[in-house]
PyMOL CGO cylinders between C-alpha atoms (Angstrom):
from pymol import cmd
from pymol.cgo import CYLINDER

trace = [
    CYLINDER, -15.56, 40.88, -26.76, -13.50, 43.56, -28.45, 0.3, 1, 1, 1, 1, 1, 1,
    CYLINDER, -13.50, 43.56, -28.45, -11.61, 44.26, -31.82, 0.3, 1, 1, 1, 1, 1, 1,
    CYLINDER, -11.61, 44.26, -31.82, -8.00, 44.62, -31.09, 0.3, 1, 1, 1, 1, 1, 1,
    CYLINDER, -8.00, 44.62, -31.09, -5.01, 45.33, -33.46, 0.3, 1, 1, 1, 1, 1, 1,
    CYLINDER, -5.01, 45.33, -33.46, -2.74, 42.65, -34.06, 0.3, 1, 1, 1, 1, 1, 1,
    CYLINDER, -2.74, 42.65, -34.06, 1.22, 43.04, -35.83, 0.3, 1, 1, 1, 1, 1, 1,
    CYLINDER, 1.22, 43.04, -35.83, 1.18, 41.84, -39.54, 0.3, 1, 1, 1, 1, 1, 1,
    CYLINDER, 1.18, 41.84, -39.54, 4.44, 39.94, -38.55, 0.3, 1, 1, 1, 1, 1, 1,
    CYLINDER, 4.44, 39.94, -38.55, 2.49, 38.27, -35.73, 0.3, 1, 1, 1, 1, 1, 1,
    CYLINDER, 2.49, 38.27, -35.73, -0.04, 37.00, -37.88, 0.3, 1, 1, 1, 1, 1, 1,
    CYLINDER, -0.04, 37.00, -37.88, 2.32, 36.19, -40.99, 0.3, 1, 1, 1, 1, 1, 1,
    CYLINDER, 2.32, 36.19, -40.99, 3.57, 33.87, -38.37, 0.3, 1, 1, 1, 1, 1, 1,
    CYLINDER, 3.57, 33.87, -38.37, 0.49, 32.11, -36.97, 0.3, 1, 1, 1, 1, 1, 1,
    CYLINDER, 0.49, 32.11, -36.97, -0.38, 31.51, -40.66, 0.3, 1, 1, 1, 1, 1, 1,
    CYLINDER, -0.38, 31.51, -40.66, 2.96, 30.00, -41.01, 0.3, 1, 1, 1, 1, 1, 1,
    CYLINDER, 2.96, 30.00, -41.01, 2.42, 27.81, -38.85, 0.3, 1, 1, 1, 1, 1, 1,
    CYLINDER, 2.42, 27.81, -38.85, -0.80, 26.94, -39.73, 0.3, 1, 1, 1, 1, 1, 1,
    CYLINDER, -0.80, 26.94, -39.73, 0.31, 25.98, -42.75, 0.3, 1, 1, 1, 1, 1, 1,
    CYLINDER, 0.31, 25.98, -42.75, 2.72, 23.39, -41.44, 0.3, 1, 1, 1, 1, 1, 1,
    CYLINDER, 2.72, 23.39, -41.44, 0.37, 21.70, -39.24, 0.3, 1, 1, 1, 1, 1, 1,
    CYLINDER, 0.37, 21.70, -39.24, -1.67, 20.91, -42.56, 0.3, 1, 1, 1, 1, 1, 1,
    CYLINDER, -1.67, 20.91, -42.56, 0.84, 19.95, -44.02, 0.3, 1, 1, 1, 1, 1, 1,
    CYLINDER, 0.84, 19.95, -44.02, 1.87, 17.43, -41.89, 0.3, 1, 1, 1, 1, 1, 1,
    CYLINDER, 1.87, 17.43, -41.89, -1.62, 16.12, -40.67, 0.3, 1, 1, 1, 1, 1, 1,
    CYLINDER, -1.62, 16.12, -40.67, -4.79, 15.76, -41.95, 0.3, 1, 1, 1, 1, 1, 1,
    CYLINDER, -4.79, 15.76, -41.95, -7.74, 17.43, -40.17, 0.3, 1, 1, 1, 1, 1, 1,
    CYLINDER, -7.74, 17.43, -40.17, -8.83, 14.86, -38.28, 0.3, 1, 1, 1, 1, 1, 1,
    CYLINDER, -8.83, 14.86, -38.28, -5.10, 14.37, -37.29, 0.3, 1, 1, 1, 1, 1, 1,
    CYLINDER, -5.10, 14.37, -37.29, -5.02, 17.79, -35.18, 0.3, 1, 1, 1, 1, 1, 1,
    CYLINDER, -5.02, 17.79, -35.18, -4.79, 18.13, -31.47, 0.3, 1, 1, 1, 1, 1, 1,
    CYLINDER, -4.79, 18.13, -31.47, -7.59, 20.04, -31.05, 0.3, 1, 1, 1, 1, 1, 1,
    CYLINDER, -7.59, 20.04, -31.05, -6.94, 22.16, -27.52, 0.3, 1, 1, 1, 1, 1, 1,
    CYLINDER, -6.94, 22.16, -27.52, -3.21, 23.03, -26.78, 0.3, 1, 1, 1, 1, 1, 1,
    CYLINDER, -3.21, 23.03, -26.78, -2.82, 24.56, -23.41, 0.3, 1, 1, 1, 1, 1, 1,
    CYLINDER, -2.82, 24.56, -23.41, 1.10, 26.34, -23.64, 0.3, 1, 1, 1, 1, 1, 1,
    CYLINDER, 1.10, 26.34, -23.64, 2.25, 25.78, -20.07, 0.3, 1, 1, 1, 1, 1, 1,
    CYLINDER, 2.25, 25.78, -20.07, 2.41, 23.42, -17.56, 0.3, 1, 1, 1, 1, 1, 1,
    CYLINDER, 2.41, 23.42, -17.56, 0.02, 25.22, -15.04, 0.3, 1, 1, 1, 1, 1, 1,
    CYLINDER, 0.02, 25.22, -15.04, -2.74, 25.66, -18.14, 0.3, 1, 1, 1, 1, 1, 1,
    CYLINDER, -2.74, 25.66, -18.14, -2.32, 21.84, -18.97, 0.3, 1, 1, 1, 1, 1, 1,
    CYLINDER, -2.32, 21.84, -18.97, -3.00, 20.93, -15.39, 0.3, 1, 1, 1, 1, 1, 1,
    CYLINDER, -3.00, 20.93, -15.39, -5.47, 23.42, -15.33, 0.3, 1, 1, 1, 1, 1, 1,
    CYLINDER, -5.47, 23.42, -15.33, -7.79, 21.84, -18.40, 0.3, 1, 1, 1, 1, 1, 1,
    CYLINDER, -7.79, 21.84, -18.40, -6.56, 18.24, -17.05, 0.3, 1, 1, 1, 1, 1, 1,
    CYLINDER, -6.56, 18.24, -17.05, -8.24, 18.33, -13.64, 0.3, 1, 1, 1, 1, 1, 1,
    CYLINDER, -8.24, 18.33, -13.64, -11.53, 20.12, -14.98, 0.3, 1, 1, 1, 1, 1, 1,
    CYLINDER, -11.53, 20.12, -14.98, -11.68, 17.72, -17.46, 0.3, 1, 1, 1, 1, 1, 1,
    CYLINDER, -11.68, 17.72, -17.46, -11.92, 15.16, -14.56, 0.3, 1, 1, 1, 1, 1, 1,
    CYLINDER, -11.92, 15.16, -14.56, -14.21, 17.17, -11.70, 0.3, 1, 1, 1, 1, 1, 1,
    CYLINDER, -14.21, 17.17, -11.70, -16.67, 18.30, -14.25, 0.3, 1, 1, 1, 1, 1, 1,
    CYLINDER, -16.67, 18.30, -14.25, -19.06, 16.89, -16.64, 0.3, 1, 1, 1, 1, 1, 1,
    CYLINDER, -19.06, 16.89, -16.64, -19.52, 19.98, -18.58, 0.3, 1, 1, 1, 1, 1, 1,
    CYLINDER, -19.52, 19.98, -18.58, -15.80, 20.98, -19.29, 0.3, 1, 1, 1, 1, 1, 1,
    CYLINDER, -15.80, 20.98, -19.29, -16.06, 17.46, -20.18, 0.3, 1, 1, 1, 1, 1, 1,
    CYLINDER, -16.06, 17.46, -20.18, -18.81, 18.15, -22.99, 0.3, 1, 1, 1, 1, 1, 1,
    CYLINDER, -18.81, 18.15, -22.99, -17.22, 21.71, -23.60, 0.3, 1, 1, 1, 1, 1, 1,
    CYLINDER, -17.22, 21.71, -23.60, -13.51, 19.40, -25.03, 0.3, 1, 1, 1, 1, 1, 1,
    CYLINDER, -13.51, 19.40, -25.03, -15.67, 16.60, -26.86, 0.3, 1, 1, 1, 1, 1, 1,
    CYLINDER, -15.67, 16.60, -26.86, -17.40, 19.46, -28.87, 0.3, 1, 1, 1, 1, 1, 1,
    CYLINDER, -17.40, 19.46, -28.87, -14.15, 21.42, -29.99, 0.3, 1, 1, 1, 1, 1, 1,
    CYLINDER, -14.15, 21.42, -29.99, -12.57, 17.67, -30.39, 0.3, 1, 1, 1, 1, 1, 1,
    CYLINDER, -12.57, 17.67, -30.39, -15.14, 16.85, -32.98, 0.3, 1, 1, 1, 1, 1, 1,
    CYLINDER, -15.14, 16.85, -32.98, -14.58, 20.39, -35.04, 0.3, 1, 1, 1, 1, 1, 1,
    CYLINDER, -14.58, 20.39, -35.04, -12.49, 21.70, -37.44, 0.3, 1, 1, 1, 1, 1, 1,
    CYLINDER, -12.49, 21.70, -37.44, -10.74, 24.57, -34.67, 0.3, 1, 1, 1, 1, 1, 1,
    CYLINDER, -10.74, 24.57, -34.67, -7.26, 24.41, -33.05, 0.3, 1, 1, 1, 1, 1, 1,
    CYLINDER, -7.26, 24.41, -33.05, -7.17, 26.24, -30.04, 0.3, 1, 1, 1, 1, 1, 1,
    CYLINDER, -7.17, 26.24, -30.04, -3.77, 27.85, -28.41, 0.3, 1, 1, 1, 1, 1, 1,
    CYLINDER, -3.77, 27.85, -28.41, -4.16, 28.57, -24.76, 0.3, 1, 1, 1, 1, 1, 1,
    CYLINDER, -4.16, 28.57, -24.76, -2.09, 30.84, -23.01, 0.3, 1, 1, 1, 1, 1, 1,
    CYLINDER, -2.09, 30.84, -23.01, -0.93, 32.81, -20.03, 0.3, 1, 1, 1, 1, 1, 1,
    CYLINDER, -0.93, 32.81, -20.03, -0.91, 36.30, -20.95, 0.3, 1, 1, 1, 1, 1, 1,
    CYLINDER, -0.91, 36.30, -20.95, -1.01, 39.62, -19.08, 0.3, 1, 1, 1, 1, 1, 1,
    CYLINDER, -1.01, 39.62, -19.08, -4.04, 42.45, -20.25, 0.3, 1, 1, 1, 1, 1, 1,
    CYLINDER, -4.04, 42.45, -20.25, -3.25, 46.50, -19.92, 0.3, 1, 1, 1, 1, 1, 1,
    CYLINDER, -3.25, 46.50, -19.92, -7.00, 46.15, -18.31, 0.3, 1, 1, 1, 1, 1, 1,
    CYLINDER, -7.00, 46.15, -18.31, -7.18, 45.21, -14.56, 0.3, 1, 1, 1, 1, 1, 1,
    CYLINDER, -7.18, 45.21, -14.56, -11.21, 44.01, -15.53, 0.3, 1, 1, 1, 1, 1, 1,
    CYLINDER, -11.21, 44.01, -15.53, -9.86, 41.40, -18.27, 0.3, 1, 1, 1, 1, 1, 1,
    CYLINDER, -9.86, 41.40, -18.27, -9.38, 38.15, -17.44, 0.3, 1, 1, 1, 1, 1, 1,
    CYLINDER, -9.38, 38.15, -17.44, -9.52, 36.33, -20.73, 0.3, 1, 1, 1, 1, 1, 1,
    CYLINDER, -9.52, 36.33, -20.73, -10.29, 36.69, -23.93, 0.3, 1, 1, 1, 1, 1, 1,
    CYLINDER, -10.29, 36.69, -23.93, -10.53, 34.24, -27.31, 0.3, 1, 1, 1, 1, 1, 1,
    CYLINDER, -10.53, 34.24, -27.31, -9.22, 35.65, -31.05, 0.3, 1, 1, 1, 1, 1, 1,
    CYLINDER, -9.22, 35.65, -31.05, -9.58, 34.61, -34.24, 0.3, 1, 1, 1, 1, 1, 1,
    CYLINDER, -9.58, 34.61, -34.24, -6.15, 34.12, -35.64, 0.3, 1, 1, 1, 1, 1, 1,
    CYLINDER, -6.15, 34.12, -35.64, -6.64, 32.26, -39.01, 0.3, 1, 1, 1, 1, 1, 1,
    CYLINDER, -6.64, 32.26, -39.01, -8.89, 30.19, -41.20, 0.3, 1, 1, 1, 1, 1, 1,
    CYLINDER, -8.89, 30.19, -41.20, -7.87, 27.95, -44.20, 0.3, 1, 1, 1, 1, 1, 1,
    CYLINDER, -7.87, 27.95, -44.20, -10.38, 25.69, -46.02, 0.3, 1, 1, 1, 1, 1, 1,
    CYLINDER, -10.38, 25.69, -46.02, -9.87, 22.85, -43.52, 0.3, 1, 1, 1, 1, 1, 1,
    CYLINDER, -9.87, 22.85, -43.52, -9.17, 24.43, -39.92, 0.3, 1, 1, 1, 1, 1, 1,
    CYLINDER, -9.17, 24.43, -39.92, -9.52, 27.10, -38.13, 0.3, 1, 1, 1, 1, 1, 1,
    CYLINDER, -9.52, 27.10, -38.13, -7.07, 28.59, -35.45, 0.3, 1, 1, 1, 1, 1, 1,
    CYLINDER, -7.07, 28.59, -35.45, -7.83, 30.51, -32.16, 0.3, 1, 1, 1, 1, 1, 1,
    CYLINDER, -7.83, 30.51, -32.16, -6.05, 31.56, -29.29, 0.3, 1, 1, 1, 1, 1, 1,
    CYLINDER, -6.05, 31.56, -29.29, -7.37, 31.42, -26.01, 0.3, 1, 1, 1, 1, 1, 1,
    CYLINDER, -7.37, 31.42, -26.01, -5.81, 34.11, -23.39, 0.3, 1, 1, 1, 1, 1, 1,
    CYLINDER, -5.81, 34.11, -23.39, -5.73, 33.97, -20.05, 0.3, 1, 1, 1, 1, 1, 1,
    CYLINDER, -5.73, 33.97, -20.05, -4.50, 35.89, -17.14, 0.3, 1, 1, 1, 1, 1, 1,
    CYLINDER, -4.50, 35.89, -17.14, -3.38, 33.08, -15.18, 0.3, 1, 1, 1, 1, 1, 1,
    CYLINDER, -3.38, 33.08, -15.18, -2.64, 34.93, -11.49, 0.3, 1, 1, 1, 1, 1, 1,
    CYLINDER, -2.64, 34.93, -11.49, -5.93, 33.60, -10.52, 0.3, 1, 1, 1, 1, 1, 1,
    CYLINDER, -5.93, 33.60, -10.52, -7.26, 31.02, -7.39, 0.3, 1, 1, 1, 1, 1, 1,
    CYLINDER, -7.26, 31.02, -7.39, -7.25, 27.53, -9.18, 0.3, 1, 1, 1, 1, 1, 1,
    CYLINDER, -7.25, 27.53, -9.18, -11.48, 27.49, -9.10, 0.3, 1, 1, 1, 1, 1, 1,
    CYLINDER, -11.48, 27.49, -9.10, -11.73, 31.12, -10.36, 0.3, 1, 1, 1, 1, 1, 1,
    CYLINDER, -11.73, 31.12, -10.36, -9.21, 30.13, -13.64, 0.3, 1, 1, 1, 1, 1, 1,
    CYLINDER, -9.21, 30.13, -13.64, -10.68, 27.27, -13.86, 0.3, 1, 1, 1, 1, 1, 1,
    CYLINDER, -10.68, 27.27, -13.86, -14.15, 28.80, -14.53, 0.3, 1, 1, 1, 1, 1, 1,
    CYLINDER, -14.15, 28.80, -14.53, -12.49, 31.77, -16.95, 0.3, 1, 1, 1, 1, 1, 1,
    CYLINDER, -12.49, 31.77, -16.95, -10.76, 28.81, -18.91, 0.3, 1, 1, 1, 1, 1, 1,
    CYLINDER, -10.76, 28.81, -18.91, -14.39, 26.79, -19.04, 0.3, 1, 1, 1, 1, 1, 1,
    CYLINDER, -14.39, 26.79, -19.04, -16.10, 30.48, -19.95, 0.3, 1, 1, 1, 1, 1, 1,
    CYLINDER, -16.10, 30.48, -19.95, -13.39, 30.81, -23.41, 0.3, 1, 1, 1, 1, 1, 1,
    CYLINDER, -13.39, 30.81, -23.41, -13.60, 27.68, -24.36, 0.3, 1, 1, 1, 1, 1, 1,
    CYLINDER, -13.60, 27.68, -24.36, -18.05, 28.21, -24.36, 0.3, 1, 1, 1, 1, 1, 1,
    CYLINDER, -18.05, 28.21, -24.36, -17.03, 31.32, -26.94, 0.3, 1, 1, 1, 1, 1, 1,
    CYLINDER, -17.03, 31.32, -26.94, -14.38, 28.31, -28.80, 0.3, 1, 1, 1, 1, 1, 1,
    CYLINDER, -14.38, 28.31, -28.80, -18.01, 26.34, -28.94, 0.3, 1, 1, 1, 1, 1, 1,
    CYLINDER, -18.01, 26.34, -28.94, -20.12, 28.82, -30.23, 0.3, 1, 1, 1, 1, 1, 1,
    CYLINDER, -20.12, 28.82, -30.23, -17.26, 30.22, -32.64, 0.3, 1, 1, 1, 1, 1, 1,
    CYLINDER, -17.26, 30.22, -32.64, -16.53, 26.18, -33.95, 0.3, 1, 1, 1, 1, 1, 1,
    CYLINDER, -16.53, 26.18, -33.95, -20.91, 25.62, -34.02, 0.3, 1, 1, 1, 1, 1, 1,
    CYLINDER, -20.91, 25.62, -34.02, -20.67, 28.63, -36.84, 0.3, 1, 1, 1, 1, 1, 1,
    CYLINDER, -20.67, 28.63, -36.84, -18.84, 27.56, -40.01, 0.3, 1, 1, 1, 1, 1, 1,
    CYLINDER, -18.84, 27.56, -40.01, -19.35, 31.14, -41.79, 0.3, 1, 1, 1, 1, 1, 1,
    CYLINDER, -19.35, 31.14, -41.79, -16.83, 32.79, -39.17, 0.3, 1, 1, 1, 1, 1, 1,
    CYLINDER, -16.83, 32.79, -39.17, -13.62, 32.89, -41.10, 0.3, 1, 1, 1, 1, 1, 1,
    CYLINDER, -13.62, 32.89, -41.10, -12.65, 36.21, -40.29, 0.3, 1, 1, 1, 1, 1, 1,
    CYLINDER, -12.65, 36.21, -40.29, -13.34, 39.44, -38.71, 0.3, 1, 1, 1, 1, 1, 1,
    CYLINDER, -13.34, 39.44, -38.71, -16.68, 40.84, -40.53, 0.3, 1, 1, 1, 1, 1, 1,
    CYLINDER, -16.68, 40.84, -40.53, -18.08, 37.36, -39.94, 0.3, 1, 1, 1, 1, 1, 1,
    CYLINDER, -18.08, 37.36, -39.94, -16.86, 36.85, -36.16, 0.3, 1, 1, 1, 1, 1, 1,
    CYLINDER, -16.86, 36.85, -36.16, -18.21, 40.22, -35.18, 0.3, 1, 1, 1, 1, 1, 1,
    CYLINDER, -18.21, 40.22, -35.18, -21.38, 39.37, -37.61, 0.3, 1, 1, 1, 1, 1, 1,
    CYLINDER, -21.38, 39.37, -37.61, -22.05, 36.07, -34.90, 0.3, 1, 1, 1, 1, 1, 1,
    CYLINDER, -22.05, 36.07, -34.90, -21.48, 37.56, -31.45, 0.3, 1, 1, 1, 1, 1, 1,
    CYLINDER, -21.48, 37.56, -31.45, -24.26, 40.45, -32.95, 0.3, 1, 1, 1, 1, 1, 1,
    CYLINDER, -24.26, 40.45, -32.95, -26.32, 38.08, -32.90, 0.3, 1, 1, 1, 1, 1, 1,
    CYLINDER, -26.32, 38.08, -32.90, -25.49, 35.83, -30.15, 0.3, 1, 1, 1, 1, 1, 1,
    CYLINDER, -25.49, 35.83, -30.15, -24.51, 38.26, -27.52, 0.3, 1, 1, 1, 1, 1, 1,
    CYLINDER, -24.51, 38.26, -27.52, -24.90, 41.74, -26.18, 0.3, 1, 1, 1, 1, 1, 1,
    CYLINDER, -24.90, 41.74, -26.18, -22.16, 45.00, -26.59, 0.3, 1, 1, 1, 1, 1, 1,
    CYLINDER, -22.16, 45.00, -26.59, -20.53, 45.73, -23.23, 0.3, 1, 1, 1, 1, 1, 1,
    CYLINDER, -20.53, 45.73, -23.23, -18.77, 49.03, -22.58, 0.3, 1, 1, 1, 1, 1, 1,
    CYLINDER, -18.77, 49.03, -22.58, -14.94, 49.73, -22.13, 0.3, 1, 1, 1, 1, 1, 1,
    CYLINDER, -14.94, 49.73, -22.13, -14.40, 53.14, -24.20, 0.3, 1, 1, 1, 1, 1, 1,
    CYLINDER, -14.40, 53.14, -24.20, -14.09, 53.77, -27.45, 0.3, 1, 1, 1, 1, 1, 1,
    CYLINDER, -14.09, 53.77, -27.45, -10.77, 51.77, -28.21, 0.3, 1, 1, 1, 1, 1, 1,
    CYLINDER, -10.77, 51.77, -28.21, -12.54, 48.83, -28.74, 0.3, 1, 1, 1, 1, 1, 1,
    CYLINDER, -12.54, 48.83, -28.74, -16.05, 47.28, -29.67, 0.3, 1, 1, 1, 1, 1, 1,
    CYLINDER, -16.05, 47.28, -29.67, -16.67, 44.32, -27.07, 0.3, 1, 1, 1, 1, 1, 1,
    CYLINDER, -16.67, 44.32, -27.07, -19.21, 41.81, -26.57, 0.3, 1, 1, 1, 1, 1, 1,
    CYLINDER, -19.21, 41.81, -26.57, -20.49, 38.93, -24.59, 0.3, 1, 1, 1, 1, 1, 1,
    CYLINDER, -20.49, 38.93, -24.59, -22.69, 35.74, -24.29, 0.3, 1, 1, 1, 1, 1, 1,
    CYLINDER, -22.69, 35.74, -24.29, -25.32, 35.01, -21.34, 0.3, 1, 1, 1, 1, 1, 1,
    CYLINDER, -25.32, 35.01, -21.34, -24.13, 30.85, -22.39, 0.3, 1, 1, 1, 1, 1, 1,
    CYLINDER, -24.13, 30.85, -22.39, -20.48, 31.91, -21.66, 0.3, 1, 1, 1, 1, 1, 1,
    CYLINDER, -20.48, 31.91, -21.66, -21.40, 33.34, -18.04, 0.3, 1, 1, 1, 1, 1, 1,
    CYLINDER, -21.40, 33.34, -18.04, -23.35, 30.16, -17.43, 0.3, 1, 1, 1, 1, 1, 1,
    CYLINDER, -23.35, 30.16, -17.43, -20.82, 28.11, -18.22, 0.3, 1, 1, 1, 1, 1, 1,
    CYLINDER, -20.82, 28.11, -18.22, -18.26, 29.46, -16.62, 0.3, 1, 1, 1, 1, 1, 1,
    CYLINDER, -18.26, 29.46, -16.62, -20.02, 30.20, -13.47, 0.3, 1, 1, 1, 1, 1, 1,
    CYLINDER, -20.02, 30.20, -13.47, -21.08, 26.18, -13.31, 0.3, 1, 1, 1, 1, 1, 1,
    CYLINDER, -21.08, 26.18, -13.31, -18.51, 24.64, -14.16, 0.3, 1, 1, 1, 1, 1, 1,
    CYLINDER, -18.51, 24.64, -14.16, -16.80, 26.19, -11.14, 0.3, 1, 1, 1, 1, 1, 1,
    CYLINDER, -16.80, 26.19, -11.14, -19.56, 25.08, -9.33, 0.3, 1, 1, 1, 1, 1, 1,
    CYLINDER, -19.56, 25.08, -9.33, -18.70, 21.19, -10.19, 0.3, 1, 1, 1, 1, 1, 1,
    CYLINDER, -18.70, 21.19, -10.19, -15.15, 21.79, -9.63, 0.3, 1, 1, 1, 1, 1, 1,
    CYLINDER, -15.15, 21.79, -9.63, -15.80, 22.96, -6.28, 0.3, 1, 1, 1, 1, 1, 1,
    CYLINDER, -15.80, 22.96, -6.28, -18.06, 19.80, -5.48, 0.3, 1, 1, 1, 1, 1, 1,
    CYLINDER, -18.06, 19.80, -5.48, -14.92, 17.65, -6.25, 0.3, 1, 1, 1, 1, 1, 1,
    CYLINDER, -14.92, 17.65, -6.25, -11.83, 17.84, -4.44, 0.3, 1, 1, 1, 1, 1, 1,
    CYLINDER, -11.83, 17.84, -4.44, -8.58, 17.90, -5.89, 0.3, 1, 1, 1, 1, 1, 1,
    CYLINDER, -8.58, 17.90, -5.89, -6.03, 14.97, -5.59, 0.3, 1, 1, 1, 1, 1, 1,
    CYLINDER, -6.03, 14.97, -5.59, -2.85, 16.22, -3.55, 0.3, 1, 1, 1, 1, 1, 1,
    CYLINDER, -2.85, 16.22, -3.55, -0.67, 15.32, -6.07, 0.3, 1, 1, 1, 1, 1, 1,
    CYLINDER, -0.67, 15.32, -6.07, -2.91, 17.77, -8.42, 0.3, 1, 1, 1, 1, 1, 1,
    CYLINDER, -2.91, 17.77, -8.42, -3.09, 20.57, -6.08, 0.3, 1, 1, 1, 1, 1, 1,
    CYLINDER, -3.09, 20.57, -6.08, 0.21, 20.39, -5.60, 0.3, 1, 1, 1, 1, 1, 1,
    CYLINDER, 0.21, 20.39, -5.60, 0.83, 20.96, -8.88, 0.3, 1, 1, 1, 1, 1, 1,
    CYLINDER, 0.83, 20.96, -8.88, -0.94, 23.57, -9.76, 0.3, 1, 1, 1, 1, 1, 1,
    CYLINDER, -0.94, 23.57, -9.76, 0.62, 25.60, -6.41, 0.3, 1, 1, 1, 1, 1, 1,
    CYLINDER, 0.62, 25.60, -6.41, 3.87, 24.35, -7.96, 0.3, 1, 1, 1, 1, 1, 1,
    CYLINDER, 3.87, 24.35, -7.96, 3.59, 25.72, -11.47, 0.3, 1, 1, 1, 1, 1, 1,
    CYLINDER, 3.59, 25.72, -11.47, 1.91, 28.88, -10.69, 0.3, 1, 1, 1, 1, 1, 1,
    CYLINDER, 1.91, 28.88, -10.69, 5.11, 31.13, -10.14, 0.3, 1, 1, 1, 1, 1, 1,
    CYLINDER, 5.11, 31.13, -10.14, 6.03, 30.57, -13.52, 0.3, 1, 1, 1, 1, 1, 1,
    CYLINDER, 6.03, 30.57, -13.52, 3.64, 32.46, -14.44, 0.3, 1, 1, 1, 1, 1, 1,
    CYLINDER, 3.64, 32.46, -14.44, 5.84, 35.33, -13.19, 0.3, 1, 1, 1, 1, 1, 1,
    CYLINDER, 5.84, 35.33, -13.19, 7.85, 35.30, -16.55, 0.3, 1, 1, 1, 1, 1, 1,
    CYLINDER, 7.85, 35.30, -16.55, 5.32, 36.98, -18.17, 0.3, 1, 1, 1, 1, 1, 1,
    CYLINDER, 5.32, 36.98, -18.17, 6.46, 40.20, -17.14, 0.3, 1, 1, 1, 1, 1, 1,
    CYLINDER, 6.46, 40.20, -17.14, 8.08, 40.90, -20.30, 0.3, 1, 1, 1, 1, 1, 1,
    CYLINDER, 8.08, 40.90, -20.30, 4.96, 39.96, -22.72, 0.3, 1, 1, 1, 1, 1, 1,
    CYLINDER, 4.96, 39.96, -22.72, 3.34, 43.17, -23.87, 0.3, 1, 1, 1, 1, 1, 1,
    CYLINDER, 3.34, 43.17, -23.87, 0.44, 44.04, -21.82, 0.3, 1, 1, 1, 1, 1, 1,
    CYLINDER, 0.44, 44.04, -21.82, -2.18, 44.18, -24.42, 0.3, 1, 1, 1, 1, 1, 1,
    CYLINDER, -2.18, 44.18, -24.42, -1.68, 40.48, -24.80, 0.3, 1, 1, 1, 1, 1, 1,
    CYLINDER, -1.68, 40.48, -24.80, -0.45, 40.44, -28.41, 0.3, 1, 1, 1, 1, 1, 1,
    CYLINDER, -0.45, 40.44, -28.41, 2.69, 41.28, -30.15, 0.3, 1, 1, 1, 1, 1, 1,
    CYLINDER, 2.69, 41.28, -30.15, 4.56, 44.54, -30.62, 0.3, 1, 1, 1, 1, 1, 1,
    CYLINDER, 4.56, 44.54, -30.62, 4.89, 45.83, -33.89, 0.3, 1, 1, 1, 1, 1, 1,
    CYLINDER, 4.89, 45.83, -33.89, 3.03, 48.07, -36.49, 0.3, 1, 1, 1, 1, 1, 1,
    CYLINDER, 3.03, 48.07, -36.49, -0.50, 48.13, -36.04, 0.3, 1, 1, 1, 1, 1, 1,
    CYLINDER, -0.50, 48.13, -36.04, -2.94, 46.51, -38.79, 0.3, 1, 1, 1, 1, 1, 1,
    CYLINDER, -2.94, 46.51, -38.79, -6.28, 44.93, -39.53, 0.3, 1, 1, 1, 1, 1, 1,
    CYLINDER, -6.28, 44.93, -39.53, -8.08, 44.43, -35.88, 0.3, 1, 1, 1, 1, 1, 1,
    CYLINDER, -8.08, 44.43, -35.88, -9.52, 40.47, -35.34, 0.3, 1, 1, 1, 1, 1, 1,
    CYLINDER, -9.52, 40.47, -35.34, -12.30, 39.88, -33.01, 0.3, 1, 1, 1, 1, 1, 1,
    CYLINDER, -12.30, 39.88, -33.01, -11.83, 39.10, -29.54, 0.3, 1, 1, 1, 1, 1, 1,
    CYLINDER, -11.83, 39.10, -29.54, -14.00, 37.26, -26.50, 0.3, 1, 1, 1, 1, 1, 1,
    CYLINDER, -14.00, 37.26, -26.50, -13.27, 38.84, -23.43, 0.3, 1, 1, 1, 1, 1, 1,
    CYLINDER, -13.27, 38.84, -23.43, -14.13, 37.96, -19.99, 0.3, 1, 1, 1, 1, 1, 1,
    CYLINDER, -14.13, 37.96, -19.99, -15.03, 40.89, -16.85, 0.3, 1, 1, 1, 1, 1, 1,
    CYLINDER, -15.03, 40.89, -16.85, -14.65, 40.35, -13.30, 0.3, 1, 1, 1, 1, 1, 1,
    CYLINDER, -14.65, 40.35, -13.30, -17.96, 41.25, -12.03, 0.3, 1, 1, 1, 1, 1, 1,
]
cmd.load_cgo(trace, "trace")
């Protein structure tokens, strides 16, 4: 986990939109996990058939009061393979964004996908965490400090490792329909566009109050 800076336009934005999803839907209305490409989509769709505990991982964040956006993004660190911020929280929902660095064999993303959306779980199990005191106030308790230097404070959860680590283990038990593998060798160079995303994963700009973020190591 780690507290990164974020660009006040960036987040003006997210709460923008935000805004409009409430107004047009009622809580229980909301799409509760939106994977933003093709390969993520396929991605969450074929866990969610190969294992039981992605399975339990979606019905959990289906049944709380978080949206999560999940995305292909590149990282400035060659160790960081996804992390999860806290982008906004209003008195009925509360918005994340799940980033991942997609370049990854299908089992391996599929078990950094299944170890963000354990932090989603433990983030949408606390109802106090509403911004950054509180979100860094949880994973103090739930998890331990890793170290990456002094730009950043970053922590982790034993449950997110676990998770992660079996629910690759089910998908590998499973194997893929062609027509799924297919796709996901199809989609995969589109990834390639993300060349021109800036490589700390967030948007250019001025630099302002720092959320909380879940990060994932290669180990």
């Amino acid at each position: 986990m780690a507290i990164w800076t974020r660009s006040l336009c960036a987040a003006a934005l997210l709460s923008m939109i935000a805004a409009t999803h409430l107004a047009a839907q009622t809580p229980t209305d909301l799409i509760r996990i939106r994977p933003e490409s093709s390969l993520l989509r396929t991605v969450v769709a074929t866990a969610f058939d190969r294992s039981a505990l992605f399975r339990s991982l979606i019905d959990r964040i289906d049944h709380s009061d978080v949206v999560v956006h999940v995305t292909c993004e590149q990282f400035s660190s060659p160790t960081l393979n996804g992390r999860t911020v806290l982008v906004a929280a209003t008195p009925f929902v509360r918005y994340l964004r799940v980033q991942i660095r997609c370049h990854q064999p299908t089992q391996l993303l599929v078990g950094i996908v299944a170890h963000e959306l354990q932090h989603v779980v433990e983030i949408a199990s606390t109802p106090r965490v509403i911004d950054d005191r509180s979100f860094g106030a949880l994973y103090r308790t739930i998890g331990f400090a890793t170290d990456e230097g002094d730009r950043v404070e970053q922590f982790e959860t034993t449950a997110a490792q676990d998770v992660g680590a079996r629910v690759q283990a089910e998908f590998a038990r499973r194997p893929a329909p062609v027509t799924i593998a297919a796709s996901l060798e199809r989609d995969r160079p589109a990834t390639d566009t993300l060349a021109s995303l800036p490589t700390d994963g967030v948007s250019a700009g001025p630099r302002r109050a720092a959320p909380v973020v879940r990060e994932l190591r290669r180990h």
